[in-house]
C-alpha positions as CSV (number, residue, x, y, z in Angstrom):
1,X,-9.4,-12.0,-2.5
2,X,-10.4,-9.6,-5.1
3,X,-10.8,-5.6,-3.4
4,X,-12.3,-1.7,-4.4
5,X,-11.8,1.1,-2.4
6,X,-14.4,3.5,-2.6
7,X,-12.7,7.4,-1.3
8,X,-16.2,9.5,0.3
9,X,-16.8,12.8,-0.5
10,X,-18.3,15.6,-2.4
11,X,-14.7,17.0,-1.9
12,X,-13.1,15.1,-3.8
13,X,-15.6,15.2,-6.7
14,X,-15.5,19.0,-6.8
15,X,-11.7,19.0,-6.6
16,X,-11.6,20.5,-3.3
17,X,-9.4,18.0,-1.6
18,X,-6.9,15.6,-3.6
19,X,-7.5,11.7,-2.6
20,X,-4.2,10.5,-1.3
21,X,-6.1,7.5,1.1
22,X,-6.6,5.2,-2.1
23,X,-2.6,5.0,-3.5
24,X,-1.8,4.6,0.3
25,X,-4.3,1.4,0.8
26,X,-3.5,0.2,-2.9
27,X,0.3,0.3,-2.0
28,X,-0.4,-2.4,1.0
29,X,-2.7,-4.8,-0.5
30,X,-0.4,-6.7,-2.7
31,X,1.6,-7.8,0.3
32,X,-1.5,-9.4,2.1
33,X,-2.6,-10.9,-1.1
34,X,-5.3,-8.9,-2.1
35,X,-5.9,-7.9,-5.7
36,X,-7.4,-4.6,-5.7
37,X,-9.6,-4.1,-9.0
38,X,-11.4,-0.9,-8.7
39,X,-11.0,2.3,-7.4
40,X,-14.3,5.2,-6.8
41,X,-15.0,8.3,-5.7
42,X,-18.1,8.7,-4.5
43,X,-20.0,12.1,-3.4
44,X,-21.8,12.6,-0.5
45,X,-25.4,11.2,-1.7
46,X,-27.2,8.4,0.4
47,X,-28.5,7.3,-2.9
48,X,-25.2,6.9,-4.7
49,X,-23.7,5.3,-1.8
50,X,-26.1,2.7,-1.0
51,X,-25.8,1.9,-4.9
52,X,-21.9,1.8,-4.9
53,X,-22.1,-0.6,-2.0
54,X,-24.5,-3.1,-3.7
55,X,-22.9,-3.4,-6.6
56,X,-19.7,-3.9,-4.6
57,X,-21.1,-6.1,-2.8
58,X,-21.9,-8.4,-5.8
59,X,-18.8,-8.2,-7.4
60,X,-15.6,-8.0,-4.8
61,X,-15.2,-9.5,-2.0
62,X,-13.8,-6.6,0.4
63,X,-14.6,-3.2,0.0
64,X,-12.6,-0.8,1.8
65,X,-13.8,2.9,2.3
66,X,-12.4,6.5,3.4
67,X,-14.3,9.4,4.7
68,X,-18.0,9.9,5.2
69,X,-17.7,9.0,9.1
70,X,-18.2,12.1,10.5
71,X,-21.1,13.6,12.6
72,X,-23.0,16.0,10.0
73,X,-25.2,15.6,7.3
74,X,-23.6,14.6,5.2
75,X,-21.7,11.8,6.3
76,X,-23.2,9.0,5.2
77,X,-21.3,6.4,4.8
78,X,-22.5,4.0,7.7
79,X,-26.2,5.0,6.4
80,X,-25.1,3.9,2.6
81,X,-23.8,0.6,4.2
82,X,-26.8,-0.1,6.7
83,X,-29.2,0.9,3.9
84,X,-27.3,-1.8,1.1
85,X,-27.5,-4.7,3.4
86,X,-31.0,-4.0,4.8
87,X,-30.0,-3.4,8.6
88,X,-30.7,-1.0,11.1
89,X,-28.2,1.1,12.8
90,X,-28.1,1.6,17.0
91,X,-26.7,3.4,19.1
92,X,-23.9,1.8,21.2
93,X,-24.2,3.3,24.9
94,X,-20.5,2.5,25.8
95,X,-19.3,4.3,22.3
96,X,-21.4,7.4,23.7
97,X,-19.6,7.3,26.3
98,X,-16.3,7.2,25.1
99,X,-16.8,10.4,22.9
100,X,-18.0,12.0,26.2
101,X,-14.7,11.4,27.7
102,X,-13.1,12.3,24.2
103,X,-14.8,16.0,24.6
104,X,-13.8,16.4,28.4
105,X,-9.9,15.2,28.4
106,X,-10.0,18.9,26.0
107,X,-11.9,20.6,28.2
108,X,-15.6,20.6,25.5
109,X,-19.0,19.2,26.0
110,X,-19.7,16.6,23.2
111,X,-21.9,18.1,20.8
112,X,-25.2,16.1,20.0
113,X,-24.7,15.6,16.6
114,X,-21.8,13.2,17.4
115,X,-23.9,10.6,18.5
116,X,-24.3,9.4,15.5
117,X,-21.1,8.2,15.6
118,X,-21.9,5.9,18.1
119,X,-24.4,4.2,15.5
120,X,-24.0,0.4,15.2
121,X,-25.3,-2.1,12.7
122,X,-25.9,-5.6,13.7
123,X,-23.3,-7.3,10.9
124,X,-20.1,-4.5,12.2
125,X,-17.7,-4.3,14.4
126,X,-16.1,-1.0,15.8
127,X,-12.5,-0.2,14.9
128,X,-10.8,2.1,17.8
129,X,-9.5,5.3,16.6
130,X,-8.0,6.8,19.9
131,X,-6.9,9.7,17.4
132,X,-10.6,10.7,16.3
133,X,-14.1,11.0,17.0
134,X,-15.3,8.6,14.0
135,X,-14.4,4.7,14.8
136,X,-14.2,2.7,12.1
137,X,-16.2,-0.4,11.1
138,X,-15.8,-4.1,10.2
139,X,-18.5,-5.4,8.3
140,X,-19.2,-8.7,7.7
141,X,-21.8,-10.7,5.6
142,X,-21.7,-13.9,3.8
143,X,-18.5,-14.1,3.3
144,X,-17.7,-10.3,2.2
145,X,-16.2,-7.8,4.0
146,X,-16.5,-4.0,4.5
147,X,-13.9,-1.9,6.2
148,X,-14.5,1.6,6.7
149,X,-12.5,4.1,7.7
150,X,-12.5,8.2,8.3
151,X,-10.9,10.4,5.9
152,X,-8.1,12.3,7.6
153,X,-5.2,10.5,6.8
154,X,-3.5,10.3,10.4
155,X,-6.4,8.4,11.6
156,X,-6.8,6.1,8.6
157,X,-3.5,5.1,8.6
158,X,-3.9,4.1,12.4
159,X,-6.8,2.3,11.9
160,X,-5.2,0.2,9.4
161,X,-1.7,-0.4,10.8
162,X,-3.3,-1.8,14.2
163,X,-7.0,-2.7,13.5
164,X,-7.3,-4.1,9.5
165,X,-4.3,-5.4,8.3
166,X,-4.0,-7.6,11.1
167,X,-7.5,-8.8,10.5
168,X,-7.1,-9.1,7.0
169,X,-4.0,-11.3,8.1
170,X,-5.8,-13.9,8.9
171,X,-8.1,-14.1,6.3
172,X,-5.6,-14.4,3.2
173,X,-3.1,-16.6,4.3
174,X,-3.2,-18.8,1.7
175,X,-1.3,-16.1,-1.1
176,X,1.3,-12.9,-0.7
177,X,2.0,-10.9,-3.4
178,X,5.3,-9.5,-3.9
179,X,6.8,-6.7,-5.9
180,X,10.3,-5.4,-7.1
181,X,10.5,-2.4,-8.8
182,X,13.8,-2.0,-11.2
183,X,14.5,1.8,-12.2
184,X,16.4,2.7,-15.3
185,X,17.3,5.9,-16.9
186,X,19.2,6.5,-20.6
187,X,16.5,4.4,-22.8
188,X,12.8,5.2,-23.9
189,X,10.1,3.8,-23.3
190,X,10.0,1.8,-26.5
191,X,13.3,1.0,-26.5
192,X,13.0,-0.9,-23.1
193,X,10.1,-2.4,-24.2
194,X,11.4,-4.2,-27.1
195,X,15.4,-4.9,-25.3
196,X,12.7,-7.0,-23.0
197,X,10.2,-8.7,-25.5
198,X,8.9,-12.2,-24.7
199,X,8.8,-10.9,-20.7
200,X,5.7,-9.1,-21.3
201,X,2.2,-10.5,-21.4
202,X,2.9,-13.3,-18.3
203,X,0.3,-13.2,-15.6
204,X,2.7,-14.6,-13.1
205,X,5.1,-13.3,-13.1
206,X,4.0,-10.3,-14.3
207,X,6.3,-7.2,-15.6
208,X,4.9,-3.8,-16.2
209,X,6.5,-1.2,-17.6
210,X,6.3,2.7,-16.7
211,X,7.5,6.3,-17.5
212,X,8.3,8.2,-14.7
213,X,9.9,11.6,-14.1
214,X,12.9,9.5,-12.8
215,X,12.9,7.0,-16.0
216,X,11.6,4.1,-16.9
217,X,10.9,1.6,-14.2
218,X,10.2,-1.8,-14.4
219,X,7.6,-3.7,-12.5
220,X,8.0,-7.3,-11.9
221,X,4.9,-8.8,-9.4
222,X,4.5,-12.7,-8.4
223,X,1.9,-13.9,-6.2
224,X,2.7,-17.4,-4.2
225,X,2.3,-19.0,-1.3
226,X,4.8,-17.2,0.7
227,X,7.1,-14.3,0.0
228,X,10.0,-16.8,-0.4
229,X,8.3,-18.6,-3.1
230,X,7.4,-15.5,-4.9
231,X,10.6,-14.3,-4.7
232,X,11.9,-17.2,-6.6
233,X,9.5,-16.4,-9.1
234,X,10.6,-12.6,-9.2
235,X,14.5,-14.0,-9.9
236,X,14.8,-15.0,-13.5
237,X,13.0,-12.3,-14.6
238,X,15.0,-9.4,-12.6
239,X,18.4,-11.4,-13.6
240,X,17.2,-10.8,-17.2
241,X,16.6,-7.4,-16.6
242,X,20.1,-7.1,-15.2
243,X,21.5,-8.9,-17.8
244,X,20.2,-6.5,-20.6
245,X,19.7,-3.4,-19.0
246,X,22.5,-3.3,-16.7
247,X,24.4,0.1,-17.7
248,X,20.9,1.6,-17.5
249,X,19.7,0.9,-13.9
250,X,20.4,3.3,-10.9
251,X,17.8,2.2,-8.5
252,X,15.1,-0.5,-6.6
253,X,11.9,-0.6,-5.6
254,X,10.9,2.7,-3.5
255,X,14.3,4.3,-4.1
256,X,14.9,7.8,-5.0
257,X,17.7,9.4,-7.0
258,X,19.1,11.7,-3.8
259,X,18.3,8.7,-1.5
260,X,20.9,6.6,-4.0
261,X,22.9,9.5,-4.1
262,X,23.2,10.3,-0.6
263,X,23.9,6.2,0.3
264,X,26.7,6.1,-1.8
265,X,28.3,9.9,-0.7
266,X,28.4,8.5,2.5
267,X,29.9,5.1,2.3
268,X,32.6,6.5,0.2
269,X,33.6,9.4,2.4
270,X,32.6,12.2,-0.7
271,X,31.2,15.4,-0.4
272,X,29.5,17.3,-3.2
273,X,28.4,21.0,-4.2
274,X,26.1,22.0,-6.8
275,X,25.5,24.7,-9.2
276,X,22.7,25.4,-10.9
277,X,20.9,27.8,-12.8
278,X,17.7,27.1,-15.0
279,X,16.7,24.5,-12.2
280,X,16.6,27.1,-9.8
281,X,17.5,25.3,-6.6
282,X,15.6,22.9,-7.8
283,X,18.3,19.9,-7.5
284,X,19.6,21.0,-4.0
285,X,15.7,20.9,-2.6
286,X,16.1,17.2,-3.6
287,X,19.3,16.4,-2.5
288,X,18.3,18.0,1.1
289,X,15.4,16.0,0.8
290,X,17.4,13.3,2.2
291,X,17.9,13.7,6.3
292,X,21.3,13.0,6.5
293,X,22.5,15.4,3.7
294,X,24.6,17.5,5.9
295,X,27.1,14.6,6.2
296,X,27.8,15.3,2.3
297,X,26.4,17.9,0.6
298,X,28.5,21.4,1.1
299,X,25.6,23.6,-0.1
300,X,24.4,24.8,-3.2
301,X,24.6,27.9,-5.5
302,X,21.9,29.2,-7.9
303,X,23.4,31.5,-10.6
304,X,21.0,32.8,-12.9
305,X,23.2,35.1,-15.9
306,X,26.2,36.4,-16.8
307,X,26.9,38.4,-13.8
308,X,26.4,35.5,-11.1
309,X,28.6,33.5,-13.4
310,X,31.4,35.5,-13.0
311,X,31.1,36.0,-9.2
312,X,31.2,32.3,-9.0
313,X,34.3,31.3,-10.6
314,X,33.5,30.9,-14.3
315,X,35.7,32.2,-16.6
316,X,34.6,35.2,-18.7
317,X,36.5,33.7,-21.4
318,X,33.9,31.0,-21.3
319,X,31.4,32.8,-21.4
320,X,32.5,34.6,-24.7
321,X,33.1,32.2,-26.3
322,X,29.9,29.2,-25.4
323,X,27.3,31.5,-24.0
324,X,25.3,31.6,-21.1
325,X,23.7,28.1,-21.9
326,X,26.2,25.4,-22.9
327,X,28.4,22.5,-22.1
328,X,31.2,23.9,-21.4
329,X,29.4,26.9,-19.6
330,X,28.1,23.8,-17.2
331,X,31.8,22.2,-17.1
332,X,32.9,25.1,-15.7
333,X,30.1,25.7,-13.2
334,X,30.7,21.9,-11.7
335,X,34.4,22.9,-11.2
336,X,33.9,26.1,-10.0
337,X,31.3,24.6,-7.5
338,X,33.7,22.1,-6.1
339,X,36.5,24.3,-6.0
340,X,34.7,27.1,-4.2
341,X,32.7,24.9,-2.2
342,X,36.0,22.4,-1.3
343,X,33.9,19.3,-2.2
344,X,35.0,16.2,-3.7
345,X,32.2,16.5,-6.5
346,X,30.4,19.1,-8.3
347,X,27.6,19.6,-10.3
348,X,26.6,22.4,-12.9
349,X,23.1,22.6,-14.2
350,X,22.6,24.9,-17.8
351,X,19.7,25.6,-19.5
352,X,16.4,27.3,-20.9
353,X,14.3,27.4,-18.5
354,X,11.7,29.6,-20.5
355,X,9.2,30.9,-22.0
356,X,11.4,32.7,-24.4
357,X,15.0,31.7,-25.9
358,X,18.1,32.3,-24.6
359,X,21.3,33.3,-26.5
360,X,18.9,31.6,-29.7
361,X,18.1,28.5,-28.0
362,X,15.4,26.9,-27.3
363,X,13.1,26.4,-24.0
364,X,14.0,22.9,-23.0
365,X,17.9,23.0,-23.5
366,X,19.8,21.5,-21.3
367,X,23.4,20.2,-19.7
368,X,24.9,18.7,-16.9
369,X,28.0,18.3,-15.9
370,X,29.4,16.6,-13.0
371,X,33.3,17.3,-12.1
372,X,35.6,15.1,-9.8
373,X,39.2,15.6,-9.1
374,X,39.9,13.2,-12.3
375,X,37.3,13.1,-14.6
376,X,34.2,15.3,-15.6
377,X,30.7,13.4,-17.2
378,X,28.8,15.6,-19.7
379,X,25.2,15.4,-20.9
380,X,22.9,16.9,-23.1
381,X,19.0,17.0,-22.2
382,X,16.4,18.0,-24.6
383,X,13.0,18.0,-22.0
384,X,9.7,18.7,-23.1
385,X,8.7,22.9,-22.5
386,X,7.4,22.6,-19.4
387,X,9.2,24.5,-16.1
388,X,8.5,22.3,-13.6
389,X,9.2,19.1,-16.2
390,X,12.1,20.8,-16.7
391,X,13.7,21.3,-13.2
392,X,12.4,17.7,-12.4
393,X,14.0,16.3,-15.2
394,X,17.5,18.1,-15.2
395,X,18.0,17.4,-12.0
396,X,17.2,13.8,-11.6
397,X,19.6,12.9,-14.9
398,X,22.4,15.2,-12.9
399,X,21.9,12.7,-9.7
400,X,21.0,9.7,-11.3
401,X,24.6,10.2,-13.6
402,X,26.5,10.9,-10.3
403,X,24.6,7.4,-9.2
404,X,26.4,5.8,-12.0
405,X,29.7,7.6,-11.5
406,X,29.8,6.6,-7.9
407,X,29.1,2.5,-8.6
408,X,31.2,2.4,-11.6
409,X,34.8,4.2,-10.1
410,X,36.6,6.3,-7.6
411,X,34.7,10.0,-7.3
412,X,38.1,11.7,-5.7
C-alpha cells in the first residue's frame, strides 16, 4: 500500500508552527506495511486542498492528513476532501450533540461555529476523539483511503493508536516492514560506505546509510510476510555489519548515547561525575535525560577558566604548563571529578567553545577524557564552528567512549 501525508496549515507554511505530526506517522507505517512516498504541506486554501487531494487520490492509495479540522474559516480540510470526491457534507445530529455535552461537562455553551464539525460526507466515517472537539474521518472510495486527523498532537496520536492503525491492520496483512537501526561512531561517512560496498543498492533488503549528531547509523529495512521472515532477511546483513564494524558500534535502533550509558552504569554497579567546561552543562542535561540517572550519576560541575579550575582540583602546575584547553587539562578534570565527586568514573570536557581563540587555538578544539580507578581513555575532537554542534558533539563522543569502555572491561 503506497501512502502521503499531507500536514494542514497556513502555519506551517509561514513557519509559525514546526510540523512534528508527519515524522511521528512516517515512523509507524513501515511496521503495518505501508510505504509512505510523499510528504506536503499544504496552506489553508480550499483551492489547493481540493487539488492536493485529487492528485493524491490518483496516485497513492491512502492519504493520511493533520490539521485543518477545526471550527473557523479556515479549516478546510473536510471541505477540500468533500469538494475532490464530488460529495456533499451533512450535519450529523448525534455529533451535535456530543459537542453539546463536550461544552457543558466545562461549564460553556457550544459556540455555533462548531457545528461544522459535526459535518459528514456520505463516503466517511467518524473517528472519536474524546480529547477534542474535531473527530476525525475515514474516507473511503474505490479502493483508496483517506484518514484525517486534527493537528494538536495529543489528539492525533489518540486517534491513531485506538481508531487507524487498527483499521489499517486489517487492511495490509499481507506485508510488515521491519527496521534495525545500527549506530556507529569513530568512522566517516565515506569510510563506512566503502568498509560496506556491495550492501548498498538492494531493494530488499535495503541498507541506508546516515550522519547523525551521534555518528553514522546504519539502516537496514526488509519487508515480508511477517516480522519473523523479515527478520531473517535483516540477519546476514546486520552480521556483516558486525563483522566489519564491530569496534565502531555503540548502539541499536532508537537508542541514545545516555540511554546506553545509563544501562550499563547500572548493571555494573558504577557511578560517574562529569566535568565540563566548553559544553557548558551540556553533557550532564543529557545524561539526566535519562529517568533513572540518580541511581549513577553523582552530579556535574561546569568550570569555565582558570580560576574554577583550580577550585576544582586541577593542579596549577597543569595549568602552566598545557593551558586552559588541552589533554592533559581534561585528564585532570576527569580525575578531579571522580575524586571530588567519589564516583567510580569521571569525565572532563576541554575546549573552544568560541567565537574567538583561546590560549591560540582554534574554535572547535576539543578533548575528552574519561578516568576510572585503572585506566584513563583520551580523545581529540576537531568539530565544525558551530556552538551548539559543538556541545552536541563533545558530549556524545565523551558518552559514546564511556559506552565502549564499559562493554569492553571493568570501569572500577
Amino acid at each position: 500500500m503506497k501512502a502521503e501525508i499531507f500536514a494542514i496549515g497556513t502555519e506551517l507554511l509561514m513557519g509559525e508552527l514546526s510540523d512534528t505530526n508527519a515524522a511521528w506517522i512516517a515512523s509507524r507505517l513501515p511496521a503495518l506495511g505501508i510505504e509512505l512516498q510523499w510528504v506536503s504541506i499544504i496552506g489553508d486554501s480550499l483551492e489547493q486542498l481540493t487539488d492536493a487531494f485529487t492528485r493524491g487520490l490518483e496516485r497513492s492509495d491512502l492519504i493520511i492528513t493533520t490539521g485543518g479540522l477545526g471550527p473557523t474559516q479556515d479549516d478546510l480540510t473536510r471541505e477540500g476532501i468533500a469538494q475532490a470526491l464530488g460529495e456533499t457534507p451533512v450535519v450529523q445530529d448525534e455529533v451535535v450533540r456530543e459537542l453539546e455535552r463536550y461544552f457543558q461537562q466545562r461549564g460553556q455553551e457550544m459556540p455555533s461555529r462548531n457545528i461544522k464539525q459535526a459535518h459528514l460526507i456520505p463516503s466517511a466515517q467518524f473517528l472519536p476523539n474524546p480529547n477534542g472537539t474535531a473527530p476525525g474521518w475515514w474516507v473511503e472510495r474505490d479502493h483508496r483511503f483517506i484518514v484525517s486527523m486534527p493537528g494538536p498532537p495529543v489528539e492525533m496520536h489518540y486517534i491513531w493508536e485506538h481508531e487507524v492503525e487498527p483499521r489499517l491492520r486489517q487492511l495490509v496483512e499481507n506485508e510488515v516492514t521491519v527496521t534495525r537501526n545500527i549506530k556507529t561512531m569513530g568512522l566517516s561517512e565515506a569510510a563506512v560506505d566503502e568498509v560496506m560496498d556491495g550492501f548498498f543498492g538492494h531493494d530488499n533488503p535495503y541498507l541506508g546509510i546516515y550522519s547523525k549528531a551521534d555518528g553514522i547509523h546504519l539502516r537496514i529495512i526488509a519487508r515480508a510476510r511477517d516480522v519473523a521472515a523479515a527478520r531473517q532477511l535483516i540477519t546476514p546483513v546486520e552480521a556483516a555489519i558486525m563483522d566489519r564494524l564491530a569496534p565502531y558500534i555503540w548502539g541499536y535502533d532508537n537508542e541514545t548515547p545516555e540511554q546506553a550509558v545509563g544501562q550499563l552504569l547500572q548493571e555494573r554497579g558504577l557511578t560517574l561525575a562529569t566535568m565540563e567546561s566548553c559544553t557548558g552543562g551540556f553533557l550532564a542535561n543529557s545524561i539526566t535525560e535519562v529517568p533513572a540517572y540518580t541511581r549513577y550519576y553523582q552530579g556535574g560541575i561546569v568550570a569555565n577558566g582558570r580560576d574554577m579550575l583550580l577550585a576544582h582540583g586541577v593542579a596549577a602546575e597543569t595549568l602552566e604548563q598545557h593551558g586552559v584547553v588541552s589533554q592533559e587539562t581534561a585528564t585532570a578534570m576527569a580525575r578531579a571529578v571522580r575524586q571530588s565527586l567519589q564516583a567510580d568514573v569521571g569525565i572532563g570536557l576541554s575546549g573552544v567553545p568560541g567565537p574567538e581563540e583561546l590560549e591560540g587555538k582554534p574554535m572547535g578544539l576539543a578533548y575528552v577524557a574519561i578516568a576510572t580507578a585503572t585506566e584513563v581513555v583520551e580523545r581529540e575532537l576537531r568539530v565544525p564552528p558551530r556552538r551548539i554542534t559543538i556541545k552536541r558533539r563533545v558530549s556524545n563522543t565523551a558518552l559514546i567512549e564511556l559506552r565502549k569502555l564499559l562493554g569492553t572491561g571493568p570501569a572500577s
